[in-house]
N, C-alpha and C positions, 0 to 999 in steps of 0.2 A: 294664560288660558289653561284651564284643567285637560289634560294628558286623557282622562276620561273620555270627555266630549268628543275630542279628535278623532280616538278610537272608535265610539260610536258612529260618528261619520262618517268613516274611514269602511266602517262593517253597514253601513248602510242606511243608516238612523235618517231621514232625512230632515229635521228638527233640528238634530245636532249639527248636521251642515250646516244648513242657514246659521246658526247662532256664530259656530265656526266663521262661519264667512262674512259675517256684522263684522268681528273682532279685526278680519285682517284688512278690509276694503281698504282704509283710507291708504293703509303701505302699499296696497295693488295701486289705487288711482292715483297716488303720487309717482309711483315707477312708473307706471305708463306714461303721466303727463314728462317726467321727463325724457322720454323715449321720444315721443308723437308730437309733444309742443303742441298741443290741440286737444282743447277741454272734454271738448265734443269726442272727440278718437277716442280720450283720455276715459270718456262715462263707455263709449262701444266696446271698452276692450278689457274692463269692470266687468261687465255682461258677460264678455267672453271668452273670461278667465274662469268666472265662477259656471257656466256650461263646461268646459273643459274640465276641470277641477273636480266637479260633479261627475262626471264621466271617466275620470282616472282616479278617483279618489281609491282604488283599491291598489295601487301604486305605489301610495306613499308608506314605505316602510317604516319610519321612525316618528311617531307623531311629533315628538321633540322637533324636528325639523319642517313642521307645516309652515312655518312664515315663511322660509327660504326655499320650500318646494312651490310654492305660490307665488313668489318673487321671479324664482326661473320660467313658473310657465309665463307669464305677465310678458318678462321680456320675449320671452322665445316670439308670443301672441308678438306683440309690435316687432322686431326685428321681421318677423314673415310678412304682418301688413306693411312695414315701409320698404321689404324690396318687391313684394305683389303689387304694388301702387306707383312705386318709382318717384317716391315725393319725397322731395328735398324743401325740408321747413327752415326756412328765413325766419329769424327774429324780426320784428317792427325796431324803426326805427327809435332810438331812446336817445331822448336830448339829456347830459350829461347836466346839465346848469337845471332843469328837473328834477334829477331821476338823483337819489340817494346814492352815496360813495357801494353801499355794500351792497343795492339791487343791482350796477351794475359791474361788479365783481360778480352779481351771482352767475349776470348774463352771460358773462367772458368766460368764466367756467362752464357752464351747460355748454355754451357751443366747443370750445377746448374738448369737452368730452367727447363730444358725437364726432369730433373728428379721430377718435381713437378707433381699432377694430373693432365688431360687435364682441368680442370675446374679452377684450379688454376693457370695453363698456363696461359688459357683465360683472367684471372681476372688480370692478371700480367703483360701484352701484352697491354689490352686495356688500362688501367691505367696507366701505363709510357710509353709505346711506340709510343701510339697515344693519350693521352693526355685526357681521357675522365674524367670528373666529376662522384664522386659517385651518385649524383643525376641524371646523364644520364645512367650510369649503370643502376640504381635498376630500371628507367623506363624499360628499354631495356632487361634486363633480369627478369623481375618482382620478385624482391627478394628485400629488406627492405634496407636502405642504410646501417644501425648498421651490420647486417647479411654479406652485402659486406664488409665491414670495417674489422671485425673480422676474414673474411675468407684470407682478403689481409695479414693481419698482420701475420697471421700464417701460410700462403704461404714463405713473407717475411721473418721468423723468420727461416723457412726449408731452404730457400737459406742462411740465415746468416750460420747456422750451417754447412749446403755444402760447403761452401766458404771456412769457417774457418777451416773445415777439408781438403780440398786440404791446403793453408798454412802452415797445423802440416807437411801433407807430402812431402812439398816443400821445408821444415826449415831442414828435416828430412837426 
């Protein structure tokens, strides 16, 4: 997306937002949905990212980093609505002898995730799901890159052990 655009929206243009926020939706409604588990939640918080967004858009200091500053509000939005609501989302049940080898690997990850800290979520989301550099992290979260590094890997090391504990009770 041109650096231009951002800028304008960023100064107030509001054309330029919208077009802005065409470009990132689907990465907002994809974090969300995996945040909420709830398509519906997933379309409310769409909505109420790009209100927010719109209403801090003089915020964002570096337009280079619009996708990741709309990635953190996204999360920050759902982490407040799921502890404002106090709702613990269950997966449906998935019959294994239906459901594809690698839909339910994806499932046994999404939930492995959510059982990690929100902060760890974050760091686990922004990093492989949207593809962010430790070096745009540590700007963006003002945290050292070694610091990020070491908290990813011992995030990653909680989902290995998650993982590999559903396996014992799958072999089981």
């Amino acid at each position: 997306m041109e650096v231009s655009i951002i800028e304008k929206a960023i100064n107030g243009d509001d054309e330029s937002f919208l077009i802005m926020m065409k470009n990132y939706k689907t990465d907002i409604y994809k974090t969300a949905l995996a945040f909420l588990k709830n398509e519906e939640d997933a379309r409310e918080a769409l909505q109420e990212v790009t209100a927010r967004a719109y209403q801090k858009r003089h915020q964002l200091r570096k337009p280079l980093y619009v996708k990741t500053w709309l990635v953190r509000i996204t999360i920050h939005y759902c982490q407040d609505l799921l502890t404002h609501k106090k709702r613990i989302h269950t997966r449906e049940y998935v019959d294994p002898v239906q459901e594809r080898r690698d839909e339910t690997e994806r499932i046994a990850l999404e939930e492995a995730i959510s059982s990690l800290q929100p902060k760890e979520q974050e760091l686990v989301y922004l990093k492989y799901f949207h593809g962010i550099t430790f070096r745009e992290l540590s700007k963006i979260m003002n945290v050292k890159e070694n610091t990020l590094k070491t908290r990813l890997y011992t995030a990653l090391a909680k989902l290995k052990q998650e993982l590999g504990e559903e396996e014992q009770h799958e072999q089981a």
